[in-house]
NUMIGU-736863 format. One record per residue: residue in three letters; residue number from 1; x, z negated, y negated of N, C-alpha, C, O in turn. Coordinates in steps of 0.02 Angstrom, whole numbers, m for minus. Atoms other than C-alpha are relative to their C-alpha. Example, Ala and Ser with C-alpha at 12.3 -4.5 7.8 and 13.67 -1.06 7.14 Angstrom:
<atoms>
{res->ALA	n->1	n_u->45	n_w->0	n_v->59	ca_u->615	ca_w->m390	ca_v->225	c_u->45	c_w->0	c_v->m60	o_u->97	o_w->m33	o_v->m59}
{res->SER	n->2	n_u->m42	n_w->3	n_v->59	ca_u->684	ca_w->m357	ca_v->53	c_u->m39	c_w->m37	c_v->m55	o_u->m14	o_w->m45	o_v->m110}
</atoms>
This chain:
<atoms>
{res->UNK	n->1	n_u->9	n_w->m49	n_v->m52	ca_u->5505	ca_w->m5408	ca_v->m5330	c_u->43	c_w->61	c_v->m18	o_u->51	o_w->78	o_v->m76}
{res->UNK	n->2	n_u->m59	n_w->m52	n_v->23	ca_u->5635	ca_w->m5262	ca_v->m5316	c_u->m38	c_w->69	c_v->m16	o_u->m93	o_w->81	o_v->9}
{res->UNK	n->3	n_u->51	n_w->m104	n_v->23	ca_u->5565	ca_w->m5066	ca_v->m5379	c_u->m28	c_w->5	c_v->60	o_u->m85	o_w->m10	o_v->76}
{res->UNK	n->4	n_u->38	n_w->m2	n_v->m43	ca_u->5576	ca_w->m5020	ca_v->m5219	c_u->m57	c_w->m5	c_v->51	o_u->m77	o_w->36	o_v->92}
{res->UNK	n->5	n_u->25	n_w->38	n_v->m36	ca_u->5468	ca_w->m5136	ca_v->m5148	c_u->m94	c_w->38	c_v->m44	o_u->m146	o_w->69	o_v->m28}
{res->UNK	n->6	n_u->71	n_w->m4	n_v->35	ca_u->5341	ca_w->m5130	ca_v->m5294	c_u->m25	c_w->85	c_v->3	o_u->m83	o_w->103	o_v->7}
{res->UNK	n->7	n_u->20	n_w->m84	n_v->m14	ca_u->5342	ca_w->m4927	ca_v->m5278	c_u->m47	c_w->16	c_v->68	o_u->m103	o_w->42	o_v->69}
{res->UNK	n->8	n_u->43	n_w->34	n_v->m70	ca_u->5281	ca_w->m4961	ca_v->m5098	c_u->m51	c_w->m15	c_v->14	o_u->m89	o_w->16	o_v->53}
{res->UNK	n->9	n_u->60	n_w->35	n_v->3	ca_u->5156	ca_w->m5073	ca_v->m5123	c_u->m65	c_w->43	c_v->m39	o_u->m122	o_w->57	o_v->m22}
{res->UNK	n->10	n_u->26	n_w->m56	n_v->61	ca_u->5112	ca_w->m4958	ca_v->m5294	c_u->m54	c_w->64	c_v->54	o_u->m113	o_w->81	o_v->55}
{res->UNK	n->11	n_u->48	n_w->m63	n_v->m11	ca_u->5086	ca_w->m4812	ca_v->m5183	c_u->m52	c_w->18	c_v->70	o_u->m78	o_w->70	o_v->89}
{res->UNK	n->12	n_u->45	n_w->32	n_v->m55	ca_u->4991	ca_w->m4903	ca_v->m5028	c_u->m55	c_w->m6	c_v->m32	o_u->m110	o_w->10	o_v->m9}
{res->UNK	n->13	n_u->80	n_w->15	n_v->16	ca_u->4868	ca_w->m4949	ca_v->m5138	c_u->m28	c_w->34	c_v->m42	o_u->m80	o_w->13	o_v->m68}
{res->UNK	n->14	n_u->29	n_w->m26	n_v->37	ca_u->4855	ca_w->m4795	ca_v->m5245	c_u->m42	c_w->39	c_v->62	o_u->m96	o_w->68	o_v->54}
{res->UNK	n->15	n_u->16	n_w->m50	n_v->m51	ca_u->4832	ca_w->m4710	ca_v->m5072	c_u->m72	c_w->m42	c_v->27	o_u->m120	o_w->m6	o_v->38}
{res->UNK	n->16	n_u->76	n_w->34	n_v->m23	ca_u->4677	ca_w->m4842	ca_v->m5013	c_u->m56	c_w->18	c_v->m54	o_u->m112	o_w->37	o_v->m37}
{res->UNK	n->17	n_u->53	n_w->m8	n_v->40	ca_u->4591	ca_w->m4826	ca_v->m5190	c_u->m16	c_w->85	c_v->m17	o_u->m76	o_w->97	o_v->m17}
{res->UNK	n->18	n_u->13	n_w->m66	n_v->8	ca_u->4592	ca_w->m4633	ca_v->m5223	c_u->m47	c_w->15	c_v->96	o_u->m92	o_w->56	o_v->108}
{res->UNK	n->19	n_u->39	n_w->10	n_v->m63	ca_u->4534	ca_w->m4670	ca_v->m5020	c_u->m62	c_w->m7	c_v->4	o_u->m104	o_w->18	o_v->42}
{res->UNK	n->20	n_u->61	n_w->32	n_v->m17	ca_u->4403	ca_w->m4774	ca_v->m5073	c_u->m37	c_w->45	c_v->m43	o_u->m85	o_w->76	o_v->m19}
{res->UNK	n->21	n_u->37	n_w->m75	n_v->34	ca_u->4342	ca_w->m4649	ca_v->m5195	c_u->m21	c_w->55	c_v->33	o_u->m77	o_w->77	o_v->18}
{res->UNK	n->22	n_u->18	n_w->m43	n_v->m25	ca_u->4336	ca_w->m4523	ca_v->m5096	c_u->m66	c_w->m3	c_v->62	o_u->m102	o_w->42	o_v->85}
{res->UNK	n->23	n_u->40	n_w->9	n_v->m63	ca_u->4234	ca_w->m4596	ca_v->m4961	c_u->m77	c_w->m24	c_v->m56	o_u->m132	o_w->m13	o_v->m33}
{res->UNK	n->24	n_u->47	n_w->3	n_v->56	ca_u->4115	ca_w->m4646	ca_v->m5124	c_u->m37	c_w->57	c_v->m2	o_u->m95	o_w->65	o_v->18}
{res->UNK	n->25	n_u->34	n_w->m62	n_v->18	ca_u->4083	ca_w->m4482	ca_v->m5174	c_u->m15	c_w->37	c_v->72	o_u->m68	o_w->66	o_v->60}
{res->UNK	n->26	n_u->26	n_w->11	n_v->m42	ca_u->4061	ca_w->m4441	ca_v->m4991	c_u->m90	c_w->m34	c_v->7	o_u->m143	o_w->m8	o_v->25}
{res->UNK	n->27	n_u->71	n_w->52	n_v->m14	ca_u->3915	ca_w->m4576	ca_v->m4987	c_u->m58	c_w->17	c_v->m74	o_u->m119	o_w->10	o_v->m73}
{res->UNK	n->28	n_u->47	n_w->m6	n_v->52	ca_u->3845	ca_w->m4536	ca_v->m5161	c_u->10	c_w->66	c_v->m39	o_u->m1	o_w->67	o_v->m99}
{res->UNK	n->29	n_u->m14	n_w->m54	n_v->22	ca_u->3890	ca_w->m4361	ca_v->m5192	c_u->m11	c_w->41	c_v->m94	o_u->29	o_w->69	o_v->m132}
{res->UNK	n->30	n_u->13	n_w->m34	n_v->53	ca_u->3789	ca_w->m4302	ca_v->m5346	c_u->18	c_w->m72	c_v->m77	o_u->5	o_w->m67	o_v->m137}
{res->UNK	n->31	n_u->m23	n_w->54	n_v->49	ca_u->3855	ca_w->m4473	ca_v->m5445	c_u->46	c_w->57	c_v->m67	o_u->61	o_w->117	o_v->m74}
{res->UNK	n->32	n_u->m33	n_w->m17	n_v->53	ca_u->3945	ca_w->m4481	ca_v->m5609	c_u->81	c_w->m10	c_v->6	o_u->118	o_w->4	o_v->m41}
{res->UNK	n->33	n_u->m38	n_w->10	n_v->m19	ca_u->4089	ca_w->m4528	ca_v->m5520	c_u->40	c_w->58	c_v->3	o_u->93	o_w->69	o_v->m28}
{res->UNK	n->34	n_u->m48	n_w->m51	n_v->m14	ca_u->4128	ca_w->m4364	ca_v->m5439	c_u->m5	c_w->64	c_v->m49	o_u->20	o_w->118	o_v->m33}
{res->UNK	n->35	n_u->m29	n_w->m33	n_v->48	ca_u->4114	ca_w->m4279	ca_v->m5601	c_u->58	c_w->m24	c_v->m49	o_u->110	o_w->2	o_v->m68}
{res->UNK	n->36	n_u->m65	n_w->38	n_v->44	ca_u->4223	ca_w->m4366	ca_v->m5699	c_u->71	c_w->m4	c_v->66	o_u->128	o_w->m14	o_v->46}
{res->UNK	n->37	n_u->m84	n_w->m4	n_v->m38	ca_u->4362	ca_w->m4356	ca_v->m5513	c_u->m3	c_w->69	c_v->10	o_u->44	o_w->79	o_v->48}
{res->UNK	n->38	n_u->m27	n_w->m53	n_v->5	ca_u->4355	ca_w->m4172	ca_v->m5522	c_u->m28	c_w->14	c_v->m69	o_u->m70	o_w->58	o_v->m58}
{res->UNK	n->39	n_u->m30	n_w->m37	n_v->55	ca_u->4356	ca_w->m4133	ca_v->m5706	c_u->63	c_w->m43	c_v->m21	o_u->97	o_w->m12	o_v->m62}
{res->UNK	n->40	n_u->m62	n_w->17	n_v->7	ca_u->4503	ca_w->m4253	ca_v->m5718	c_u->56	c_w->53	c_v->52	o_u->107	o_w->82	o_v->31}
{res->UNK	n->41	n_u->m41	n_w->m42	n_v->m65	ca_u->4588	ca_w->m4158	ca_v->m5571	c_u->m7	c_w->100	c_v->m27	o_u->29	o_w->146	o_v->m6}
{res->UNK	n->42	n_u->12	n_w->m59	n_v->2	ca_u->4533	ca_w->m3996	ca_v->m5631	c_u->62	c_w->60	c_v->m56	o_u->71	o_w->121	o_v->m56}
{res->UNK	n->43	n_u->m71	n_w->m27	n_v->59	ca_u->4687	ca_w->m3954	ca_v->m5778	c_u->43	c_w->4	c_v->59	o_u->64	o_w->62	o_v->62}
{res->UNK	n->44	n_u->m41	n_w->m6	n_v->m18	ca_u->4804	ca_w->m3995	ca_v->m5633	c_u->m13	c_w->54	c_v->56	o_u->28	o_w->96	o_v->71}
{res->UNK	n->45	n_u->17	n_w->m67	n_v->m66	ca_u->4713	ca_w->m3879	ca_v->m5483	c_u->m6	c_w->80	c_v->m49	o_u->m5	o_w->136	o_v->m25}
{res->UNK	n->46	n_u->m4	n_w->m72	n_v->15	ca_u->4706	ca_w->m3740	ca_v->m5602	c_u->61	c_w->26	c_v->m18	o_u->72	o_w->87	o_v->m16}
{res->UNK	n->47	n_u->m80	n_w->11	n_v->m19	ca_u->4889	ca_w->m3769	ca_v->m5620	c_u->32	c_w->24	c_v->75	o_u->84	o_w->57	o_v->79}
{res->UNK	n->48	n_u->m12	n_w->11	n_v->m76	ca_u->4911	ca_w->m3766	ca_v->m5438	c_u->m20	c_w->63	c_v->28	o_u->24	o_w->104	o_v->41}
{res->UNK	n->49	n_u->22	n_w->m74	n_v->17	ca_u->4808	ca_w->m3615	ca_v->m5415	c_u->46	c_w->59	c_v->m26	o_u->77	o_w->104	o_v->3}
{res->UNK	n->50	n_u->m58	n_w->m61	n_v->47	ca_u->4906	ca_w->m3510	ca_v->m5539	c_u->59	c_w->m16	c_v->52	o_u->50	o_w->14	o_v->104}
{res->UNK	n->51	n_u->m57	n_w->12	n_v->m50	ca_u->5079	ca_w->m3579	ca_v->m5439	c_u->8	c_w->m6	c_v->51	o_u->65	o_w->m12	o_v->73}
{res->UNK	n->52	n_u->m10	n_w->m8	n_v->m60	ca_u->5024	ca_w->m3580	ca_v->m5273	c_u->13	c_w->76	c_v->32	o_u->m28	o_w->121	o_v->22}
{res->UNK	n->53	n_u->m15	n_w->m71	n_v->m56	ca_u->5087	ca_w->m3426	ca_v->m5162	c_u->m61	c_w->9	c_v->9	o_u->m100	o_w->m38	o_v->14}
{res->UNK	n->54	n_u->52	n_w->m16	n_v->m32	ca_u->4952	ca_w->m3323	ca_v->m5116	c_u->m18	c_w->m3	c_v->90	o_u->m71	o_w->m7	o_v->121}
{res->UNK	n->55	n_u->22	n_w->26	n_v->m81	ca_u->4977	ca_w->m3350	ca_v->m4924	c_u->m12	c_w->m61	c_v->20	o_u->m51	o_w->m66	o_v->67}
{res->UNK	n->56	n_u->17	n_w->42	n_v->9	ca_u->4981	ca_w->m3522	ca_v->m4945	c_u->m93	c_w->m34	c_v->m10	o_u->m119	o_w->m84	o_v->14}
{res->UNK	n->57	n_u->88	n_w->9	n_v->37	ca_u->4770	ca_w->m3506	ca_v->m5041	c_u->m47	c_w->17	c_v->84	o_u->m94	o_w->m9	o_v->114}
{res->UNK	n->58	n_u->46	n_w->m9	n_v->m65	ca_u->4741	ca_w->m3396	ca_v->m4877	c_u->m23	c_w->m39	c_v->53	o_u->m76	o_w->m30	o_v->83}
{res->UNK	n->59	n_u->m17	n_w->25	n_v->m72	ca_u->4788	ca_w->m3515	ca_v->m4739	c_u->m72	c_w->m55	c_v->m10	o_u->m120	o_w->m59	o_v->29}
{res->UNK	n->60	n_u->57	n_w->32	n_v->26	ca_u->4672	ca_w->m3646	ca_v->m4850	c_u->m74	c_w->44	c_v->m3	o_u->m122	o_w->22	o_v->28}
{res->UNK	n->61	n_u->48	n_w->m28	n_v->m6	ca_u->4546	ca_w->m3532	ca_v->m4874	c_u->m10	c_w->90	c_v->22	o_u->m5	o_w->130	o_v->m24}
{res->UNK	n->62	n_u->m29	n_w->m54	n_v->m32	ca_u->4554	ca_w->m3368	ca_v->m4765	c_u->m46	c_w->66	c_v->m38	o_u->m35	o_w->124	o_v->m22}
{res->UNK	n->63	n_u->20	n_w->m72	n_v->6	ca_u->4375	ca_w->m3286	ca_v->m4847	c_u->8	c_w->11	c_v->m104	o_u->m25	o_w->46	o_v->m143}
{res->UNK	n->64	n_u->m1	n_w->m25	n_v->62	ca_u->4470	ca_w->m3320	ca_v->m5030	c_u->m44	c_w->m17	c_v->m55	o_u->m87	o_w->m59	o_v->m40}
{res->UNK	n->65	n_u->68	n_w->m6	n_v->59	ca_u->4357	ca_w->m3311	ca_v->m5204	c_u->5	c_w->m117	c_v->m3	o_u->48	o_w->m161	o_v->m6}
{res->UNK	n->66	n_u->16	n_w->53	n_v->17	ca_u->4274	ca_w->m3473	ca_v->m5223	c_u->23	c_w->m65	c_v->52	o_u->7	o_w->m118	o_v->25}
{res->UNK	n->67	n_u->m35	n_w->33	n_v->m53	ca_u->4351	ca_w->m3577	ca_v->m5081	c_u->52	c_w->m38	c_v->m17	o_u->62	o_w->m99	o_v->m19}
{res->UNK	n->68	n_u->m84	n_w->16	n_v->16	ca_u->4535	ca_w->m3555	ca_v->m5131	c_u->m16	c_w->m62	c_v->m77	o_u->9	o_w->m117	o_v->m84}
{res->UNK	n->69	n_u->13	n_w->31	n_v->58	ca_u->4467	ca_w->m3619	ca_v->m5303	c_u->m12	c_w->m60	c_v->14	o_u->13	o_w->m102	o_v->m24}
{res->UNK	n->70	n_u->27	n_w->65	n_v->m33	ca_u->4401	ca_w->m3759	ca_v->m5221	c_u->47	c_w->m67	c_v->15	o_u->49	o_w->m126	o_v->m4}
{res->UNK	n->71	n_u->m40	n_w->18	n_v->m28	ca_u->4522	ca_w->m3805	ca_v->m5139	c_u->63	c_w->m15	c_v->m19	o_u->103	o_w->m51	o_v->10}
{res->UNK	n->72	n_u->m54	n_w->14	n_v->53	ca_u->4646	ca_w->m3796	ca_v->m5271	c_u->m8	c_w->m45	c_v->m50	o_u->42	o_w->m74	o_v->m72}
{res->UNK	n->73	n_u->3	n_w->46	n_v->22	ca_u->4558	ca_w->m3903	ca_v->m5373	c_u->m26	c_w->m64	c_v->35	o_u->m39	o_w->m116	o_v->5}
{res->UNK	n->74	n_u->19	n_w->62	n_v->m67	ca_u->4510	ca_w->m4023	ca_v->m5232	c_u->80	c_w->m32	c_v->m7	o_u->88	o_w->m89	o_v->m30}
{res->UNK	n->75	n_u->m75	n_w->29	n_v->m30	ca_u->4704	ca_w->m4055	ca_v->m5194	c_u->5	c_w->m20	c_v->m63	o_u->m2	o_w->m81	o_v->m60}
{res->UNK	n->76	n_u->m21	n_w->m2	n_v->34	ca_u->4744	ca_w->m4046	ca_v->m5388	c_u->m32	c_w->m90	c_v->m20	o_u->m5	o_w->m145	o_v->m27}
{res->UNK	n->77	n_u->61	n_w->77	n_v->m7	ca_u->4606	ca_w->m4194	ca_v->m5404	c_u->23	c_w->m72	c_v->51	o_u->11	o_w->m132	o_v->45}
{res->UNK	n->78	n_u->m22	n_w->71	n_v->m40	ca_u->4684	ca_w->m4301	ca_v->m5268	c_u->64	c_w->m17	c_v->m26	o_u->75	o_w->m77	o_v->m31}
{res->UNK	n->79	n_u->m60	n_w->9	n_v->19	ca_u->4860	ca_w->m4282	ca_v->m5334	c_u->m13	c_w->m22	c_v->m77	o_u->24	o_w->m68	o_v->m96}
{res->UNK	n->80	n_u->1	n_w->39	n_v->79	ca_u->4809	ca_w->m4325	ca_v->m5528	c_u->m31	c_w->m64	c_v->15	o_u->m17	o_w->m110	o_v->m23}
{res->UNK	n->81	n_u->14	n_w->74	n_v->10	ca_u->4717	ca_w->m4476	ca_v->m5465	c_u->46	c_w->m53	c_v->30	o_u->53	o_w->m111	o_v->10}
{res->UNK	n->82	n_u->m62	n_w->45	n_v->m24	ca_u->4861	ca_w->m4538	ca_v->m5351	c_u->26	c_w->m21	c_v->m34	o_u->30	o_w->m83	o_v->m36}
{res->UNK	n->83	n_u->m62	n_w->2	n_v->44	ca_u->4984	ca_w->m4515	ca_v->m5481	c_u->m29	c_w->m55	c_v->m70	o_u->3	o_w->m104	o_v->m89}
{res->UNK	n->84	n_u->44	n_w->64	n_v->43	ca_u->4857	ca_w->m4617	ca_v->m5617	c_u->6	c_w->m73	c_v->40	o_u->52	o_w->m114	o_v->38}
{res->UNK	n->85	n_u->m26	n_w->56	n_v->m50	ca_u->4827	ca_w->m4748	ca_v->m5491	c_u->61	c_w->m55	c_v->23	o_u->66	o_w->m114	o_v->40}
{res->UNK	n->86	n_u->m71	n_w->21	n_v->m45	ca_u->5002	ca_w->m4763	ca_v->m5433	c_u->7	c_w->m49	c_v->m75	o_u->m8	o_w->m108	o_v->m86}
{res->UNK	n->87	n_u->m19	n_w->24	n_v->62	ca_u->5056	ca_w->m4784	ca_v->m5611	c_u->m57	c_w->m90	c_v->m23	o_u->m43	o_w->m139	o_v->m58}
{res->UNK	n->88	n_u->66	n_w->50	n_v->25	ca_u->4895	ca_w->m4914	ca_v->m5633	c_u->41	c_w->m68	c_v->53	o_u->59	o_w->m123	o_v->32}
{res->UNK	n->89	n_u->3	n_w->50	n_v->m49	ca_u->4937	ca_w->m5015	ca_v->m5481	c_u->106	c_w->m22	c_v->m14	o_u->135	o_w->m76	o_v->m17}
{res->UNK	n->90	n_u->m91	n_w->11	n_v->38	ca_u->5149	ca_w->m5004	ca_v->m5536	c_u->1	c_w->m52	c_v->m51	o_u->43	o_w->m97	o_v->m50}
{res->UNK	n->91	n_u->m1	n_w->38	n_v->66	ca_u->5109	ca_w->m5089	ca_v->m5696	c_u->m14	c_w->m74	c_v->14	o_u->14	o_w->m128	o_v->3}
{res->UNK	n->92	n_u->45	n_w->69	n_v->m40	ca_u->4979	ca_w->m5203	ca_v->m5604	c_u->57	c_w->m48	c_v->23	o_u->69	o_w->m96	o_v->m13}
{res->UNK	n->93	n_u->m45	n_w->9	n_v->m51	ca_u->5113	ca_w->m5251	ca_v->m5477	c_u->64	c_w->m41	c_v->m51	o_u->96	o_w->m93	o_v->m43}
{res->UNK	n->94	n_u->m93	n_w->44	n_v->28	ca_u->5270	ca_w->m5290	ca_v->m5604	c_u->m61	c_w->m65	c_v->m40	o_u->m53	o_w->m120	o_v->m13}
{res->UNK	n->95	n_u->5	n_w->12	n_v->19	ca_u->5161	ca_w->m5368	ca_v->m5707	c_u->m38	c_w->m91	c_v->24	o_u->m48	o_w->m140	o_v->m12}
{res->UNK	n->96	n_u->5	n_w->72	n_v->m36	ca_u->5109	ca_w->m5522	ca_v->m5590	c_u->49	c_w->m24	c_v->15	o_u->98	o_w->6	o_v->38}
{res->UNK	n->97	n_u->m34	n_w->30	n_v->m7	ca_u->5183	ca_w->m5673	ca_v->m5584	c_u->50	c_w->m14	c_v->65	o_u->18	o_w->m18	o_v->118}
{res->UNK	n->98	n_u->m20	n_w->33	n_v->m65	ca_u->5316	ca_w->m5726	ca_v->m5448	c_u->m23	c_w->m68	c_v->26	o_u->m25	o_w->m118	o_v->m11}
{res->UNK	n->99	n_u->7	n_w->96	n_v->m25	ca_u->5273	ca_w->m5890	ca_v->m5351	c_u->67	c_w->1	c_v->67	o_u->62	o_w->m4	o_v->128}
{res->UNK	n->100	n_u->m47	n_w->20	n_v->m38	ca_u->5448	ca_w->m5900	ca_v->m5291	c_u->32	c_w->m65	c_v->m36	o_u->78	o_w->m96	o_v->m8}
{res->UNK	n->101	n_u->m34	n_w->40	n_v->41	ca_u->5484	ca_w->m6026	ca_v->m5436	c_u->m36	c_w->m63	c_v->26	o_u->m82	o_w->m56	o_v->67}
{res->UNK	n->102	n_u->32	n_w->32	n_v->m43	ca_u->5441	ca_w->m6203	ca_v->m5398	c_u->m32	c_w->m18	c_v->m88	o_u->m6	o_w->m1	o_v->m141}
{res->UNK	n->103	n_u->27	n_w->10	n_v->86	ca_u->5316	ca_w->m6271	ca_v->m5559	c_u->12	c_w->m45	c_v->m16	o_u->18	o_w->m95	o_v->20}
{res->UNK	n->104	n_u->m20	n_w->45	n_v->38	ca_u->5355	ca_w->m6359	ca_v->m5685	c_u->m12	c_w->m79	c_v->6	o_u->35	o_w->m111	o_v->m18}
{res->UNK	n->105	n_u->8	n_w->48	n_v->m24	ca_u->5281	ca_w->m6526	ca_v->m5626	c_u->32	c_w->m46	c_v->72	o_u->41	o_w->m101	o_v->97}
{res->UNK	n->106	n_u->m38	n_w->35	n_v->m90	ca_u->5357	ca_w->m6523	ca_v->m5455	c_u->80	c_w->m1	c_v->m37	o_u->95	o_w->m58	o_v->m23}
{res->UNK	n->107	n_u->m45	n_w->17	n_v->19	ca_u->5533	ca_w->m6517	ca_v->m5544	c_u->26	c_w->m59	c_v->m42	o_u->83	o_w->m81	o_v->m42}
{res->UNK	n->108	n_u->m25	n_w->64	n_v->34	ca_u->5519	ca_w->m6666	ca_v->m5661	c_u->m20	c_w->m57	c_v->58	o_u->16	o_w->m105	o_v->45}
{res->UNK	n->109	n_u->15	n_w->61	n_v->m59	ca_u->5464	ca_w->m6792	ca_v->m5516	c_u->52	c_w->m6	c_v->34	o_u->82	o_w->38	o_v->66}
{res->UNK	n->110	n_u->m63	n_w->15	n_v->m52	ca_u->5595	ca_w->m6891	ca_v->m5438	c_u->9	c_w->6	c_v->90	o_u->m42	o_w->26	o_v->118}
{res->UNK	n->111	n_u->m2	n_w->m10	n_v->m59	ca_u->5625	ca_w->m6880	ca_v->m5275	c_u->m16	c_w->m52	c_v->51	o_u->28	o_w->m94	o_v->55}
{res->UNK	n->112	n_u->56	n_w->39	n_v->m32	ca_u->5500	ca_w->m6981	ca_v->m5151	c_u->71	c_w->m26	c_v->36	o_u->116	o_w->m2	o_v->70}
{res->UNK	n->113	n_u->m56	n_w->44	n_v->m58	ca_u->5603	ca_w->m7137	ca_v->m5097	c_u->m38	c_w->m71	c_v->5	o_u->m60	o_w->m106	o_v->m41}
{res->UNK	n->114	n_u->49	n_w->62	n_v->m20	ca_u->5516	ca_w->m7281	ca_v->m4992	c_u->33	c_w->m70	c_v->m47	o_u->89	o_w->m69	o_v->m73}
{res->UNK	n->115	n_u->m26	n_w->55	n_v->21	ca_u->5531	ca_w->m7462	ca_v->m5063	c_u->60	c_w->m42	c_v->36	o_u->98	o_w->m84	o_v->10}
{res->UNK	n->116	n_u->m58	n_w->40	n_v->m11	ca_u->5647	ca_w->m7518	ca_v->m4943	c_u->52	c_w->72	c_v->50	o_u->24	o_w->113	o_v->86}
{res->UNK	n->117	n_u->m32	n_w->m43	n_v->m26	ca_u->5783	ca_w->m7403	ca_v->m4875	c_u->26	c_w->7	c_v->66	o_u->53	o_w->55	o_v->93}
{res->UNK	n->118	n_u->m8	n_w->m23	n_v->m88	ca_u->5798	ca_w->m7453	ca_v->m4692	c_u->m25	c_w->35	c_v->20	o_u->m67	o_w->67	o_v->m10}
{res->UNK	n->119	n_u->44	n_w->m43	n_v->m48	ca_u->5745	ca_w->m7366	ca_v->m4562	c_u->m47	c_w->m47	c_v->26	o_u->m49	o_w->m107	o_v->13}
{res->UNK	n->120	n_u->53	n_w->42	n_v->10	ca_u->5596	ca_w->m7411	ca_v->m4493	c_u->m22	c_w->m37	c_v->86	o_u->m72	o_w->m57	o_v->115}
{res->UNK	n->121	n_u->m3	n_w->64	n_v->m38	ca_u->5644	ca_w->m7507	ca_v->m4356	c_u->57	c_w->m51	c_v->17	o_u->66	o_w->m81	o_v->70}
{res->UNK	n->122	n_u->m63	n_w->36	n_v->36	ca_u->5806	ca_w->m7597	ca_v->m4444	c_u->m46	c_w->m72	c_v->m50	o_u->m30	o_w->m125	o_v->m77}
{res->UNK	n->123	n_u->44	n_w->80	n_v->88	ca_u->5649	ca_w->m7707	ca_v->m4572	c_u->m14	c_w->m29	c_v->62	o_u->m33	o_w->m24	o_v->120}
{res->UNK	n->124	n_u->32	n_w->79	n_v->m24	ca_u->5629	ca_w->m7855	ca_v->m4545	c_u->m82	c_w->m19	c_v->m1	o_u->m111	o_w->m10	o_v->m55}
{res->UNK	n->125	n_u->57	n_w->34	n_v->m4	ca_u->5461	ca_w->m7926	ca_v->m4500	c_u->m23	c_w->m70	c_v->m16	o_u->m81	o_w->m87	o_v->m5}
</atoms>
C-alpha cells in the first residue's frame, strides 16, 4: 500500500476513534477514561494556551478565566490523541499483510487440465 494511501486510511480512523472516545466520555462522563483523555491532552492545551492569540481565547470563550482554559485544553486533548492514534493506526496499517500475493499453495499446483483435450462436443461417445 503506498504512504499516501496508508496516511489516509491512518488519519480516517484516528478521526472515528478519538470520535468514539469522545462520544464515550459523553455517555459515561465521570469514568477513568476521561481522566486519563484530558491529563494526556493537558501538557499540550497548556501549550496552546500560552501560544494562542488572545483574540483567538475570546472568540472561544468571550466571558474568559476558566472557559478559555477549558477550551484550550479541550482542543489540546483532541489534537494529542489524534496525533497518538494516527501514529497507532500508521504502524497498524503498514504493518498488515498484503493479499495481493497469490499463496504459496496456489503457485505450486499445475494448471487444471481435463483428461482429454477436445472440446466438448469434438469426444467421441
Amino acid at each position: 500500500m503506498t504512504i499516501p494511501k496508508r496516511v489516509l486510511i491512518a488519519a480516517a480512523a484516528s478521526v472515528v476513534t478519538v470520535g468514539v472516545i469522545f462520544v464515550l466520555l459523553n455517555v459515561f462522563p465521570g469514568s477513568i477514561l476521561g481522566k486519563l483523555f484530558i491529563a494526556v491532552g493537558f501538557p499540550l492545551g497548556s501549550l496552546i494556551f500560552l501560544a494562542t492569540p488572545e483574540g483567538f481565547l475570546r472568540e472561544l470563550a468571550p466571558q474568559g478565566g476558566p472557559d478559555a482554559i477549558g477550551w484550550a485544553i479541550a482542543i489540546g486533548a483532541l489534537i494529542t490523541w489524534f496525533t497518538l492514534f494516527f501514529f497507532m493506526w500508521f504502524v497498524a496499517i503498514a504493518l498488515m499483510r498484503s493479499n495481493t500475493t497469490p499463496h504459496a499453495d496456489a503457485r505450486d499446483m499445475p494448471a487444471h487440465t481435463s483428461g482429454n483435450g477436445a472440446r466438448a462436443g469434438g469426444r467421441e461417445r
